[in-house]
N, C-alpha and C positions, 0 to 999 in steps of 0.2 A: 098979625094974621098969618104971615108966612112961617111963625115961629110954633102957630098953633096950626098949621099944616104938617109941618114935618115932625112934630109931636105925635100930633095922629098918625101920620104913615109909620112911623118908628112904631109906635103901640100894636098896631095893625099885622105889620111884619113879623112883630114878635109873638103874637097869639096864634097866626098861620103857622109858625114856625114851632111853637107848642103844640099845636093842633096837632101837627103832622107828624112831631116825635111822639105824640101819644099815642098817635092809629099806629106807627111802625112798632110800639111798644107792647102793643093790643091783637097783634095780627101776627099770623103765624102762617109757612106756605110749607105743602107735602107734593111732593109730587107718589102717583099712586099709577097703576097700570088703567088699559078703559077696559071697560065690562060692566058686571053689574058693579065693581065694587063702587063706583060712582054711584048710586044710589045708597049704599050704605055709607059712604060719607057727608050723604047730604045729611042724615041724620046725626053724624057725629059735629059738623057744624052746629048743627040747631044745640044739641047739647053743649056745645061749648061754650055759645054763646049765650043762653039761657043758664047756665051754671055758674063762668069763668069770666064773663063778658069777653071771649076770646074770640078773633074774627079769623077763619080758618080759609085759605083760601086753597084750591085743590087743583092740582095741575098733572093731567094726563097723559100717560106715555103710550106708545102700542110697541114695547118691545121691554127687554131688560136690561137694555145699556145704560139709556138716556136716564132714567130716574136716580141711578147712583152719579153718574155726573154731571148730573143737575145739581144733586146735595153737595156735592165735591168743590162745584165750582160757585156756590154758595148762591145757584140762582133759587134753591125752595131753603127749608127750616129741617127739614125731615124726609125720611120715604116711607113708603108701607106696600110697599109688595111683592117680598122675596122670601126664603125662605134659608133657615141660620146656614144648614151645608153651602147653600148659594151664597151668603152674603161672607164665611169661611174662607172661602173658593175665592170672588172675588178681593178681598181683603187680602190674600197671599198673592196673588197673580199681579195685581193693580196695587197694592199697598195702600189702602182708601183710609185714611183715619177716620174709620167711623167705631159706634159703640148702639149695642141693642140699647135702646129705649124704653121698651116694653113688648112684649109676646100680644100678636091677637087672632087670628084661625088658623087650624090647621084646614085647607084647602082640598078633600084626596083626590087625588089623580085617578084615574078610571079608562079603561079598554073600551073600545066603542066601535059595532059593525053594525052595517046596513045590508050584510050579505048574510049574516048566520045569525041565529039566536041563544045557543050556546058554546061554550068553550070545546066542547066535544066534535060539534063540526067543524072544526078547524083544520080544515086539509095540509098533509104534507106538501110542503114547498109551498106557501101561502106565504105571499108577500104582505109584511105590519108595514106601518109608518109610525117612527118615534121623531121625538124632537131630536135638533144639533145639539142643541145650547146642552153643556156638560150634568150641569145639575138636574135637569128634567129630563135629561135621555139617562143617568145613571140610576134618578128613581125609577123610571120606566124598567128598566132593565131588572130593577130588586122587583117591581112588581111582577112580572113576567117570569120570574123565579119562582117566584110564592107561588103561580098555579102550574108550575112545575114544567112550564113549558119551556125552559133554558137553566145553566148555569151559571155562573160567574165567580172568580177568583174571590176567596172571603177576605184574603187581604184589598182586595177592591176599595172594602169601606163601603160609603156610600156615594161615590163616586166612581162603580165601576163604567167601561168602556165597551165597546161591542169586539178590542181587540183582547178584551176579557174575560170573553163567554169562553167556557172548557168545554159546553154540553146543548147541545141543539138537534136535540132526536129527532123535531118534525123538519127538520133542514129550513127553515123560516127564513125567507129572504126579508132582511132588516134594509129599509130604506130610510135616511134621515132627510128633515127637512125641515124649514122656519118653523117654529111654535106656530105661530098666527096661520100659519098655513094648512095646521094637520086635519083639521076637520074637514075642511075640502077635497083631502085625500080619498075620504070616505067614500066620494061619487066615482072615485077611481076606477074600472071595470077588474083592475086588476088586485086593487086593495082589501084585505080580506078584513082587515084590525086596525086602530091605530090608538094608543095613546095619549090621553090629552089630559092637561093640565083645567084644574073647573073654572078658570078664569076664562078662555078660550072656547072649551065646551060651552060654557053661559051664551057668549055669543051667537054659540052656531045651535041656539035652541035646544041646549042638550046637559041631561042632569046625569050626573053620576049617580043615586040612589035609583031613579027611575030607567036612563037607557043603559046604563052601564053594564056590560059584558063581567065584572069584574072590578072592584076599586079597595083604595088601602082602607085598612082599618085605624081605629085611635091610637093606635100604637105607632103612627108615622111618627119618624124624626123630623117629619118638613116641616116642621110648626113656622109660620109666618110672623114677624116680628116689625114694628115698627124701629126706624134707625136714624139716628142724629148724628153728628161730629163728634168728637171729641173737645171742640172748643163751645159747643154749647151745648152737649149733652146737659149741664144741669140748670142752663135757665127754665124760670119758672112758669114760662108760657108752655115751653114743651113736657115742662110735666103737669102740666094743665090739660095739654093735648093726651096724653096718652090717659090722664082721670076720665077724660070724656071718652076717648075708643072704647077707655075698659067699665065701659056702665052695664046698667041693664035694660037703657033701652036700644042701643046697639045690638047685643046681642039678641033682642027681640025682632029686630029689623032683617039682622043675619039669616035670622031662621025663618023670616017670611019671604024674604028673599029667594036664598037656596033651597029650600024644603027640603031640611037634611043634607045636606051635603056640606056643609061645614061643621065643624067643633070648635069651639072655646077653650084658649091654650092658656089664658092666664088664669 
């Protein structure tokens, strides 16, 4: 009897023990920013798992540190929500061994006031709010050129500086501050403009095609990309993951989502 006890428990052990290397074999973790895009990945779940039987589990940041050293430090499988100049940026800075995985929106960035309706009343010496973070304050920056209200050094790249502006005819007092915080600038009595990223705007109820003063065209370089390691850039679950982002019912979801405000970069 005892011998056909620990038979069983032995048997027992080892099916748990399969069990559990096939869910870890079957499952895949991203870590992603919050906003809407957590509802567009509920959707790229369903498809993965309805396609791939992949079990996608989704973990959210409210900043842009935590998600690359999340992947770094191999607590997720992946990330999804930076954009290639940012992930450039930090790859040189940080030395991250990472590798794009696949391209999926381009996100545009947009000017947003509660004080003026268009770019025209923008008073001399009107104080914006841009972001800190280098890669969102240096788009900001190229955007803010494009309507001709600054210049910036062309050797800048796309990563100019505010100690890069050559040219600020309405003397615009540039004040910087957390991403997560610009939309609240807005109530500011003193804030005339401020730029924001449509992750952020999403939150504070606000659409770049619809309130937007101003935002990029398809021609942005910020296309947003999914990113893995380089030590498992080509397992076959994460290219499982990125079959499912790049579907069509994703980008169906995208577009009922934002209503316009993103593009399709793959």
């Amino acid at each position: 009897m005892k011998k056909i006890l620990l038979s069983s428990a032995i048997v027992l052990s080892a099916l748990l023990l399969s069990a559990c290397k096939q869910s870890d074999q079957d499952s895949v973790k991203v870590a992603i920013n919050t906003g809407p895009d957590q509802q567009l990945w509920d959707t790229v779940k369903q498809v993965a798992k309805d396609k791939y039987h992949l079990d996608v589990k989704v973990i959210a940041f409210n900043d842009y540190v935590q998600p690359n050293e999340a992947l770094l430090n191999k607590d997720v499988d992946a990330n999804a929500f930076q954009s290639v100049p940012y992930l450039e940026m930090q790859e040189k800075e940080r030395g991250y061994p990472f590798e794009i995985l696949g391209k999926t929106f381009i996100f545009p960035i947009a000017a947003y006031s509660k004080k003026i309706k268009n770019i025209s009343q923008l008073p001399d010496g009107a104080t914006i709010t841009l972001s800190n973070e280098a890669t969102t304050l240096g788009r900001s920056l190229l955007l803010l050129q494009a309507q001709g209200l600054l210049k910036v050094k062309p050797e800048a790249g796309l990563l100019p500086t505010v100690l890069d502006i050559t040219s600020n005819p309405k003397h615009l007092n540039i004040l910087q501050v957390d991403t997560p915080q610009l939309a609240r600038t807005l109530d500011d009595p003193k804030v005339y403009l401020s730029v924001i990223n449509n992750n952020f705007a999403s939150l504070a109820g606000l659409s770049a095609s619809r309130d937007g003063l101003f935002m990029e065209g398809k021609a942005s370089p910020y296309l947003n990309v999914l990113v893995a390691r380089k030590d498992n850039i080509n397992d076959k679950k994460l290219q499982e993951l990125k079959e499912a982002f790049q579907s069509q019912e994703v980008l169906d979801k995208a577009n009922e989502i934002y209503k316009g405000d993103v593009i399709k970069a793959w």
